[in-house]
Backbone as a chain_set.jsonl record, in Angstrom:
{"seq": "XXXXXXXXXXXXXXXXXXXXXXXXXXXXXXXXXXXXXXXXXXXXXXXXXXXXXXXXXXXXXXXXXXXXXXXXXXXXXXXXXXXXXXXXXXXX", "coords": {"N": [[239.746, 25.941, 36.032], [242.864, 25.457, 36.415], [245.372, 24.492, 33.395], [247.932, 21.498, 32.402], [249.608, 21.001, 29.431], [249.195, 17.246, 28.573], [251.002, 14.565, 27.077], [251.027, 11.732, 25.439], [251.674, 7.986, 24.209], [249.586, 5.585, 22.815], [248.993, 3.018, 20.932], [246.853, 1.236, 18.596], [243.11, 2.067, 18.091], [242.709, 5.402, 18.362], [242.18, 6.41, 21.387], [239.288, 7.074, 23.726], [238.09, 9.765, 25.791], [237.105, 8.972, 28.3], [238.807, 6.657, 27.991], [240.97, 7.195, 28.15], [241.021, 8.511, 30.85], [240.658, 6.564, 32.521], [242.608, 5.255, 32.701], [244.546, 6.244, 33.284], [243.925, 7.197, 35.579], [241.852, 9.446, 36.496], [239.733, 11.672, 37.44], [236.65, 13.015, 36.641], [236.722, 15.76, 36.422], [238.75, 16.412, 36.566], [239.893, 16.426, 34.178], [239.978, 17.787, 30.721], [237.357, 17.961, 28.715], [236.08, 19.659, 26.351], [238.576, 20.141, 25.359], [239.195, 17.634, 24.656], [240.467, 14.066, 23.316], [243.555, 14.671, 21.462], [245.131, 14.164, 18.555], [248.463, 14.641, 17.498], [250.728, 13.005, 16.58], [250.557, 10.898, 14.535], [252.405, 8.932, 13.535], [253.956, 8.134, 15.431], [252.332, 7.859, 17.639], [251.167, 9.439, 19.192], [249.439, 11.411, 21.535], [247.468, 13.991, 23.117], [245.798, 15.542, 25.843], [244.005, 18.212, 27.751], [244.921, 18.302, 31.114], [243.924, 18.79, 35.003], [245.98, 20.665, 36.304], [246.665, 19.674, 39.344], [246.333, 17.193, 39.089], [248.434, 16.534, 37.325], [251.337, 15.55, 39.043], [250.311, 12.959, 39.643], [250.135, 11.722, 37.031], [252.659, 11.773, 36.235], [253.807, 9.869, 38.12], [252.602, 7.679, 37.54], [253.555, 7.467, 35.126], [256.111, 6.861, 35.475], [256.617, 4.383, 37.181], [255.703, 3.07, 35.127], [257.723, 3.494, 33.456], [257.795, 5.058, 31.532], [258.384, 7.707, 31.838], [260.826, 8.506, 30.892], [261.195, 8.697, 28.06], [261.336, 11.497, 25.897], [258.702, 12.74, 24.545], [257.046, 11.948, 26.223], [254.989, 12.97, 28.503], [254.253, 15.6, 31.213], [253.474, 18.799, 30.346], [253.599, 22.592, 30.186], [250.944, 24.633, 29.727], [250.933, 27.61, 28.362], [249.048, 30.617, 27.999], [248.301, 31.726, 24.478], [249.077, 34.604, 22.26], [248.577, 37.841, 20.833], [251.602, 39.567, 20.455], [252.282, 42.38, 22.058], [251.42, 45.164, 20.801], [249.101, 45.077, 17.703], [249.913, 46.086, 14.704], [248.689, 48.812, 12.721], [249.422, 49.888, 10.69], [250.349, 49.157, 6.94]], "CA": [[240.79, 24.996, 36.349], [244.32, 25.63, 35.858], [245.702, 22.895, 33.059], [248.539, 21.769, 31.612], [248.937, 19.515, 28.531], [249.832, 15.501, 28.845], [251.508, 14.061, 25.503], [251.45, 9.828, 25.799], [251.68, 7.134, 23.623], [248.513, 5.306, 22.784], [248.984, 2.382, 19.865], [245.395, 0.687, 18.717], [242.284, 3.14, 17.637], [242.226, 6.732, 19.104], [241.402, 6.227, 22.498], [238.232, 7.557, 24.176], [238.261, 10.537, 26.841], [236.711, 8.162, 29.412], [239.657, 5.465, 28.638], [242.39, 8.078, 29.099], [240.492, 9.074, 32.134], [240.535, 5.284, 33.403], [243.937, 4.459, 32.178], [245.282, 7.509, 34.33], [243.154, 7.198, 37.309], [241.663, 11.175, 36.454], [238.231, 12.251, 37.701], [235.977, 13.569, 35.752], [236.832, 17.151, 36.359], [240.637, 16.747, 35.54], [240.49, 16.638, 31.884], [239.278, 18.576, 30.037], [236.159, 17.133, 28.052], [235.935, 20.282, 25.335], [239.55, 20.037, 24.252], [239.105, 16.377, 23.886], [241.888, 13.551, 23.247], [243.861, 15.141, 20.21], [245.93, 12.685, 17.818], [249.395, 15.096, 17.671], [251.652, 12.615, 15.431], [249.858, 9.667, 14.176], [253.233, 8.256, 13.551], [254.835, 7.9, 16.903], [250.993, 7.301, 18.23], [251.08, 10.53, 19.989], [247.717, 11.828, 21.781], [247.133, 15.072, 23.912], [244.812, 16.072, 26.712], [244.446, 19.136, 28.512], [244.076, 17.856, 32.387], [244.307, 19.639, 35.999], [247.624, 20.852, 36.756], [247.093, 18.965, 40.3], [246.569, 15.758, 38.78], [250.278, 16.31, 36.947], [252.148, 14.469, 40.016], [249.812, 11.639, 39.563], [249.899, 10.969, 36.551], [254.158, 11.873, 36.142], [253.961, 8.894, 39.15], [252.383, 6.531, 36.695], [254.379, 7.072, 33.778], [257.37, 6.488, 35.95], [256.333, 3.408, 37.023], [255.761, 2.286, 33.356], [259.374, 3.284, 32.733], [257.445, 5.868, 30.423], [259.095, 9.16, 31.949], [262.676, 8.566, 30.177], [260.559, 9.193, 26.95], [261.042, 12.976, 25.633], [257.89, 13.286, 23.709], [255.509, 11.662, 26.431], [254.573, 13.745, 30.09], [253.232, 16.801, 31.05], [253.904, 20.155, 29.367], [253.448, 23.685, 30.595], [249.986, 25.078, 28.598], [251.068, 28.964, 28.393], [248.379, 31.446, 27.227], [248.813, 32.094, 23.656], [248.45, 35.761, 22.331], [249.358, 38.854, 20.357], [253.175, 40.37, 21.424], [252.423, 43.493, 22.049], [249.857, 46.167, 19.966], [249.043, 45.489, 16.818], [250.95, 47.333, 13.497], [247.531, 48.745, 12.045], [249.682, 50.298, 9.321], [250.405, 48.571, 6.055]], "C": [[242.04, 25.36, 35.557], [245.45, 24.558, 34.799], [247.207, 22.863, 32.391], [248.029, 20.255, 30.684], [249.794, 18.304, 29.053], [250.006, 14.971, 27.408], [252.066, 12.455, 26.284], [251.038, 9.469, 24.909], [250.317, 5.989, 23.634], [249.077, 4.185, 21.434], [247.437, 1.858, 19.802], [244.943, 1.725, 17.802], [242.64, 4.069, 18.526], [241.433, 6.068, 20.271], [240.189, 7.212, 22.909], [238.678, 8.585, 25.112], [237.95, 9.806, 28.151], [238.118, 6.399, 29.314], [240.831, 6.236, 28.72], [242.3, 8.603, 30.681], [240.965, 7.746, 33.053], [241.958, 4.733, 33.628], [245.162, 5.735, 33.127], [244.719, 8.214, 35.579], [242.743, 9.184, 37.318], [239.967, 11.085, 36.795], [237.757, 13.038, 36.232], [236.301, 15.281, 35.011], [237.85, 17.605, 36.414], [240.887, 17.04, 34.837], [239.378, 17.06, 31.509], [238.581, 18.252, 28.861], [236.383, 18.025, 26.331], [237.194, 20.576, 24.332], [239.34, 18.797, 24.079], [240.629, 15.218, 24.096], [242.117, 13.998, 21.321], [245.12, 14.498, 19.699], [246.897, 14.038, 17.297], [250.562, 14.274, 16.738], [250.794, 10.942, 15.465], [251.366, 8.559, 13.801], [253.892, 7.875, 14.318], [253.485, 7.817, 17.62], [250.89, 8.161, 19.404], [249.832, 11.091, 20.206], [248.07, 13.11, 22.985], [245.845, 15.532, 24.443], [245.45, 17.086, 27.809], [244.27, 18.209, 30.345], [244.496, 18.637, 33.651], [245.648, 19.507, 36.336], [247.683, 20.137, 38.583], [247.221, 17.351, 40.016], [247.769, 15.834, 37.891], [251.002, 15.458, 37.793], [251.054, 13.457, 39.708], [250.507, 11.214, 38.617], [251.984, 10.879, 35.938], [254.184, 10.245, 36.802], [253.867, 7.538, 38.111], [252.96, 5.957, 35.644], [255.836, 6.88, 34.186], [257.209, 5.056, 36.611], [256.231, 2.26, 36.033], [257.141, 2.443, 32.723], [259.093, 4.391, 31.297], [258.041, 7.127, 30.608], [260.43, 9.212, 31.207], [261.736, 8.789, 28.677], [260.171, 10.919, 26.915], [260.119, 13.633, 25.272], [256.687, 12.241, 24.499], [256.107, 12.794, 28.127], [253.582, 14.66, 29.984], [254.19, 18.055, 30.669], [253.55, 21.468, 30.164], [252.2, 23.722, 29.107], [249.572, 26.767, 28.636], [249.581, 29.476, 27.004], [248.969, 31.728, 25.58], [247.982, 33.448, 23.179], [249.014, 36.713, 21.341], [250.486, 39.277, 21.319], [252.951, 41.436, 21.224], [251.423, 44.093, 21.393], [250.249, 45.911, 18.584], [249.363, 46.134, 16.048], [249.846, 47.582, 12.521], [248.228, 48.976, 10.418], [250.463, 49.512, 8.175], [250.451, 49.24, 4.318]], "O": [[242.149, 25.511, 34.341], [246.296, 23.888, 35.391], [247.705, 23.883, 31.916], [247.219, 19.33, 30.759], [250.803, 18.364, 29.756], [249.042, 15.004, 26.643], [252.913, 12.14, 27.12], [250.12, 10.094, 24.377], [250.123, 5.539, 24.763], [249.847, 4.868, 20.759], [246.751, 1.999, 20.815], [245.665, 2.28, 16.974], [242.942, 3.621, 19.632], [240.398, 5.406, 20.196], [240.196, 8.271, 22.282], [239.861, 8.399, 25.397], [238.644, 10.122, 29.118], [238.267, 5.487, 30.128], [241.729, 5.822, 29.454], [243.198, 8.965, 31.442], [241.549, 7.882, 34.128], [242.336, 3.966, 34.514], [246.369, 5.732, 33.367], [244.933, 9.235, 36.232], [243.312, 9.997, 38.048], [239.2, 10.313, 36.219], [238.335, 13.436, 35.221], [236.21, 15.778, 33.889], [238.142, 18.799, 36.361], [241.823, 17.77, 34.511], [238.205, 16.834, 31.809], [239.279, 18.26, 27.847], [236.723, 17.404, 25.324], [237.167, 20.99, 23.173], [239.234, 18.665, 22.859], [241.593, 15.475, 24.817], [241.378, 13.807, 20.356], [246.082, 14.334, 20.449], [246.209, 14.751, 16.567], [251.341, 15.018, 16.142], [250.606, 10.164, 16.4], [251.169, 7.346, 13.859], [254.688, 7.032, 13.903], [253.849, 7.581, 18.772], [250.568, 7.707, 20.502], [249.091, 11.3, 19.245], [249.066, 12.946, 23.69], [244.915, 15.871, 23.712], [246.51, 17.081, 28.435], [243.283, 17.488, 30.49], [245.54, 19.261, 33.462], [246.291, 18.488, 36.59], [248.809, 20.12, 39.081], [247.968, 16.533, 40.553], [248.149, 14.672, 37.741], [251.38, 14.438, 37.216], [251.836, 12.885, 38.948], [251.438, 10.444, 38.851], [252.404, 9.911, 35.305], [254.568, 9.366, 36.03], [254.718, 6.666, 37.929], [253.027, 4.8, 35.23], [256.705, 6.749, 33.324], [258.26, 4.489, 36.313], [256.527, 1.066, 36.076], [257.612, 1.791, 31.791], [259.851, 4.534, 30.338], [258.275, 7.759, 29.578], [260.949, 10.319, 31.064], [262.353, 9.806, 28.361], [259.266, 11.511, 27.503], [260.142, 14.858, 25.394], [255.716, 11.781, 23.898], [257.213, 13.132, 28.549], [252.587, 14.751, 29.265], [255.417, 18.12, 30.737], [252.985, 21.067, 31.182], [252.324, 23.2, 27.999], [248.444, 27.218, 28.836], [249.265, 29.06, 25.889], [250.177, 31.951, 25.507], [246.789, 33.631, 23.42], [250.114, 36.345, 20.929], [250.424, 39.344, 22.546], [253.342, 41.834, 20.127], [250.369, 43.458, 21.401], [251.331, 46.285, 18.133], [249.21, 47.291, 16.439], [249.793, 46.848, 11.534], [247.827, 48.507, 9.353], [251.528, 49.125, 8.657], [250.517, 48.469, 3.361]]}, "num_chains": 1, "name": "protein.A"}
């Protein structure tokens, strides 16, 4: 599955993977179980899940509805490969 990440606002305890799932209408096989929900700034109550890049228009839909899309630091994200640039500099 192709994913990107989702950065939203959560106040309370650390939510569950099954109440981000519920709370954003996502199937099972949207989000991604083995990254988890990951707590990103505990001060602005910031949480991250990877979930299917088709469920993105959903859940954009929802957080525009909530009046949550005008917020810079909640949506969805691009989740680019990360990697070495280029070959290795063995020498040292």
């Amino acid at each position: 599955m192709a994913t990107v990440m989702f950065q939203f606002r959560h106040t309370g305890k650390s939510p569950s993977l099954d109440e981000v799932r519920k709370e954003f209408g996502l199937a099972v096989g949207e989000i991604d179980s083995a990254f988890g929900v990951i707590q990103t700034d505990s001060a602005e109550h910031l949480y991250t899940v990877l979930v299917d890049e088709k469920a993105a228009k959903r859940i954009q839909s929802k957080l525009s509805e909530r009046g949550a899309d005008k917020d810079p630091a909640v949506g969805v994200f691009s989740n680019p490969p990360i990697g070495p640039f280029g070959k290795p500099d063995v020498t040292m």
